[in-house]
C-alpha positions, 0 to 999 in steps of 0.5 A, spaced: 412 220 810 415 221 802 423 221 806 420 214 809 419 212 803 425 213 799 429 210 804 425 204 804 425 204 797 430 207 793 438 203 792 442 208 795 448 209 793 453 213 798 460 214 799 463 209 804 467 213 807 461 217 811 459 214 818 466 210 819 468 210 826 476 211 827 477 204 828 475 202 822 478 208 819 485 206 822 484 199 820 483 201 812 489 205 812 494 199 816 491 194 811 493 199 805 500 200 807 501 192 807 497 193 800 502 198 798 509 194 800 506 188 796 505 193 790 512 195 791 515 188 790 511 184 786 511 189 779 512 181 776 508 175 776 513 172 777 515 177 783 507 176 785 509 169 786 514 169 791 510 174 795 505 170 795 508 163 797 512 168 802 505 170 806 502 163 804 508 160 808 508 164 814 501 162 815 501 155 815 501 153 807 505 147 805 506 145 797 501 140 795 507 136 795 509 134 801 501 131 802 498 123 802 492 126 804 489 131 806 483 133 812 479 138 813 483 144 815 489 143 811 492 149 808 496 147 801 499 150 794 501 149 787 506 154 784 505 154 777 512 154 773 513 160 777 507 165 774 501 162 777 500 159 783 492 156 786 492 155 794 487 152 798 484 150 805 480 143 806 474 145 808 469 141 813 463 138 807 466 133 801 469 137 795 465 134 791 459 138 792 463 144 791 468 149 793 468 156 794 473 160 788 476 167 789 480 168 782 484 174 779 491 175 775 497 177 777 499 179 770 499 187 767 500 191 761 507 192 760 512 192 755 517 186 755 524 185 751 524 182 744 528 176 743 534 181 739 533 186 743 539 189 744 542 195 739 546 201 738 544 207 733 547 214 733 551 213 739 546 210 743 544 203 745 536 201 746 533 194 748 527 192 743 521 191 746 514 188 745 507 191 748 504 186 753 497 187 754 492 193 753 496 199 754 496 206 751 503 207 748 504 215 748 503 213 757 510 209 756 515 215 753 518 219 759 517 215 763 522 212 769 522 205 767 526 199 771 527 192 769 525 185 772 525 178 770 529 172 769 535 169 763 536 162 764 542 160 760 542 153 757 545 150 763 540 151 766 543 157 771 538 162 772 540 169 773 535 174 776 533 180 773 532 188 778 535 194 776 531 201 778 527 200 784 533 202 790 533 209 789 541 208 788 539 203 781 540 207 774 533 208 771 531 207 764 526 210 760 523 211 752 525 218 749 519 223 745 519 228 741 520 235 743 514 240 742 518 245 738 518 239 732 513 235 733 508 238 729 506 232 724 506 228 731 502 232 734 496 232 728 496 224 728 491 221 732 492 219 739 493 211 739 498 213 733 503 218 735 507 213 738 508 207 734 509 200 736 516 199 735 519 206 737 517 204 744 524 204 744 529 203 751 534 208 752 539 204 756 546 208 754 551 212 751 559 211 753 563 207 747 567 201 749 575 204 750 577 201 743 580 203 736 577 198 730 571 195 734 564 197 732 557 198 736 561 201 741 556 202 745 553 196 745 559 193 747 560 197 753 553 196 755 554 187 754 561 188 757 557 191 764 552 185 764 557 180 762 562 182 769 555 183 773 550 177 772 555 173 766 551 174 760 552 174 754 547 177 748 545 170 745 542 170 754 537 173 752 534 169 747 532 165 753 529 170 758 523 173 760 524 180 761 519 186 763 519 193 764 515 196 768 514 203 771 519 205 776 514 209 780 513 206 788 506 205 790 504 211 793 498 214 798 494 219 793 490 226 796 490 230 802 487 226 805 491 220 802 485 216 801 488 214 795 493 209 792 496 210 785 500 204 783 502 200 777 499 194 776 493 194 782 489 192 775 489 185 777 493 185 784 489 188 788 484 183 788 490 179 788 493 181 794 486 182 798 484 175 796 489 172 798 490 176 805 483 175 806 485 167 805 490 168 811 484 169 816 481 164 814 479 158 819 475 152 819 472 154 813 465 149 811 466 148 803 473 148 801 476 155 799 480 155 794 484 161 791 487 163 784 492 167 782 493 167 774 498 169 769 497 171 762 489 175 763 492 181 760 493 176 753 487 172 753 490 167 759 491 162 753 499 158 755 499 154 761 499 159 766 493 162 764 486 159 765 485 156 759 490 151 761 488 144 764 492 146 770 487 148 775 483 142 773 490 138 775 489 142 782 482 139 784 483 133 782 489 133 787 485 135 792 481 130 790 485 125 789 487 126 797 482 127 800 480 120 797 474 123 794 476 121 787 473 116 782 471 118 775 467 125 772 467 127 779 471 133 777 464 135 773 461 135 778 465 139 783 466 143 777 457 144 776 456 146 784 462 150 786 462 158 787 466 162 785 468 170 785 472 172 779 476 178 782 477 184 777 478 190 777 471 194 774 472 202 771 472 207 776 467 212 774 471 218 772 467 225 772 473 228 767 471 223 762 464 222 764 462 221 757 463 214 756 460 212 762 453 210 764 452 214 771 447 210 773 450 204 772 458 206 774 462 204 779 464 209 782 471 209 788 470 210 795 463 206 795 466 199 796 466 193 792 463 193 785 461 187 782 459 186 774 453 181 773 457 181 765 462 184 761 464 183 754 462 188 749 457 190 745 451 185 746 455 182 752 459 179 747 465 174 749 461 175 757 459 171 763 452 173 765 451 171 772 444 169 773 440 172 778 440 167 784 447 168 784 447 174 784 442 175 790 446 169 794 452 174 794 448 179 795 445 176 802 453 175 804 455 182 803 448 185 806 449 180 813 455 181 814 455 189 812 459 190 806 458 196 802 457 193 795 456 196 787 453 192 781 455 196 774 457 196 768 463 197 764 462 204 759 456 205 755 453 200 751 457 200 744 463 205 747 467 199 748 468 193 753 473 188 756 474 180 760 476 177 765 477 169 767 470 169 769 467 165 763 472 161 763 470 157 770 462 158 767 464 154 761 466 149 766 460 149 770 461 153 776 455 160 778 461 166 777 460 173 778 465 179 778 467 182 783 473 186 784 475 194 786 474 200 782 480 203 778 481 210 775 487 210 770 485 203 768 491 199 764 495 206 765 503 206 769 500 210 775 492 206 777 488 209 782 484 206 787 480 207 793 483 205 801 476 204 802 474 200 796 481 196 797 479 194 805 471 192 802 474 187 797 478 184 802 472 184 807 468 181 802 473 175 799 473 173 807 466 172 808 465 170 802 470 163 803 466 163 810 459 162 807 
């Protein structure tokens, strides 16, 4: 009777791998390979937009663009100065009484070039760089590092950038102090022993073949780009150049489980939003998809969700369905739902302490979804209200999603964001709900295959609804 009860009563929360028949067994582990060879050719936003028009394209999508109008059943994009991208479905009911929104970011920590990056010391040539986003500096040192990103020249040529990905590329990385004379490093705390500014890349050591020059290296290193891509020093001031980890997107375990990867803090919302997108048909409320730039830094600019941008693409849609007329984008705003899809900590048992146990995300038990985040007394968060989140609820339950609601740590031991309060502050009924990561923010992240199939799950029943 007791065990009746329990199960009755109690919110069980159980690995979702149990009890899978191989179908489903099989159908997680094929959807992870795509996951992976999406991860291996978009470490960039900007590489993440053309893997994304790329999928959109093969599916039917056009750019916005080249519609007068638009009907129920119209697949359409916007690409934002190449670095973020919304795309959308015209669904049966009218726009203005709501869409149905899935949001997450395809920007990562990294490091970029500073403007002057180039140098030469002790018989060496470096790039400068900059810090992008949360990122634990000593994780960055002795690592394999490639190069992606654009140089536009002020003619407007655009050279692009990737060096260290094809196993016949050079690869570059940012040196450390060995053991035996890192004694003062080692008594400085963690978030100290690396600064800033030695985040240095080492890109190499032989001298140009010249008598009186100085800055041989440099010079060596300027001439070799100068004869493969046609730049020049000055170039880079008018470049956008990020480096990534070198490391390719592998399955992770005996079992292989696992993915371990760079940047699936957001991208694997990203890619299992917008593959769950290419299955939709007929869908009643209009399905919109975003993928935005910039979250790691605030999402301030204009390809970030600060920016008027998105509100441009819902007035389009509006305008061309013949909808529009004045404030109706308030209102499309007030009654539309959304998910904000990012990633939640993973429940990590070496580093139990900071977590709440009972309040975790933990790998392998399907999507998690935050009601707030923000820090300390929910600061800076976007509290979903209670009949929002029982109406996800009864979508993931019916259609037999395995789901979590968790938070982020311990109460005062840290916190974070995501874009969700920025489409609350318009209106619109928004909780997070994204895939658990160990390793969060780290150049080698890990997540769960059955986590990452759940999500994709979701999203498509979600936009179905």
């Amino acid at each position: 009777m007791e065990e009746n009860l329990k199960e009755k009563l109690f919110n069980k929360k159980e690995n979702g791998w149990k009890k899978l028949d191989i179908q489903e067994k099989d159908d997680i582990f094929a959807f992870s390979k795509e996951y992976m060879n999406f991860l291996n050719n978009a470490k960039t936003e900007r590489e993440a937009i053309v893997e994304a028009k790329k999928m959109a394209e093969e599916n039917g999508f056009k750019d916005i663009s080249n519609f007068q109008t638009l009907n129920p059943g119209d697949k359409v994009y916007f690409i934002n100065r190449e670095k973020s991208m919304y795309l959308a479905i015209i669904g049966t009911e009218k726009i203005e009484n709501g869409v149905h929104i899935i949001g997450s970011h395809i920007d990562s920590p990294r490091l970029d070039l500073k403007p002057n990056p180039i140098y030469e010391d002790g018989g060496f040539a470096y790039f400068k760089t900059h810090y992008y986003g949360g990122i634990k500096k000593y994780q960055w040192t002795t690592i394999p590092i490639s190069i992606h990103g654009v140089i536009v020249k002020p003619n407007g040529e655009k050279v692009t950038i990737s060096i260290g990905e094809d196993e016949n590329d050079p690869i570059f990385t940012i040196t450390d102090l060995l053991p035996h004379l890192a004694q003062e490093q080692m008594e400085k705390k963690l978030k100290n022993g690396i600064d800033g500014e030695d985040l240095n890349l080492l890109i190499g050591s032989i001298p140009y073949d010249v008598e009186k020059e100085s800055d041989k290296v440099k010079l060596n290193i300027l001439n070799i780009l100068n004869q493969k891509y046609g730049i020049t020093e000055a170039d880079f001031l008018s470049s956008e150049i990020e480096l990534v980890p070198a490391f390719k997107a592998r399955s992770l375990g005996f079992d292989s489980s696992m993915v371990a990867s760079y940047g699936q803090d957001d991208r694997v919302c990203a890619y299992t939003s917008l593959a769950a997108m290419m299955k939709l048909e007929n869908v009643k409320s209009t399905a919109v998809c975003i993928l935005s730039d910039k979250e790691e830094i605030g999402s301030m600019g204009n390809t970030g969700m600060e920016s008027h941008m998105f509100d441009y693409f819902i007035s389009e849609l509006l305008n061309k369905t013949g909808e529009n007329r004045p404030n109706l984008l308030d209102k499309v705003f007030c009654y539309s739902k959304m998910l904000s899809s990012d990633v939640d900590a993973g429940f990590d048992p070496i580093y139990a302490s900071v977590s709440d146990k009972y309040n975790s995300g933990y790998l392998g038990h399907g999507i998690g979804l935050n009601k707030y985040t923000g820090a300390r007394g929910k600061s800076g968060a976007s509290d979903a209200n209670a009949e929002y989140v029982a109406w996800v609820r009864n979508i993931l339950e019916k259609n037999n999603i395995r789901y979590q609601i968790s938070e982020l740590g311990k109460v005062d031991v840290g916190g974070g964001g995501t874009i969700a309060y920025i489409l609350a502050n318009k209106g619109v009924d928004v909780i997070d709900c994204g895939v658990p990561v160990l390793s969060m923010h780290a150049p080698y992240e890990v997540t769960s295959k059955y986590d990452i199939y759940s999500a994709f799950k979701a999203y498509k029943a979600f936009w179905n609804e």
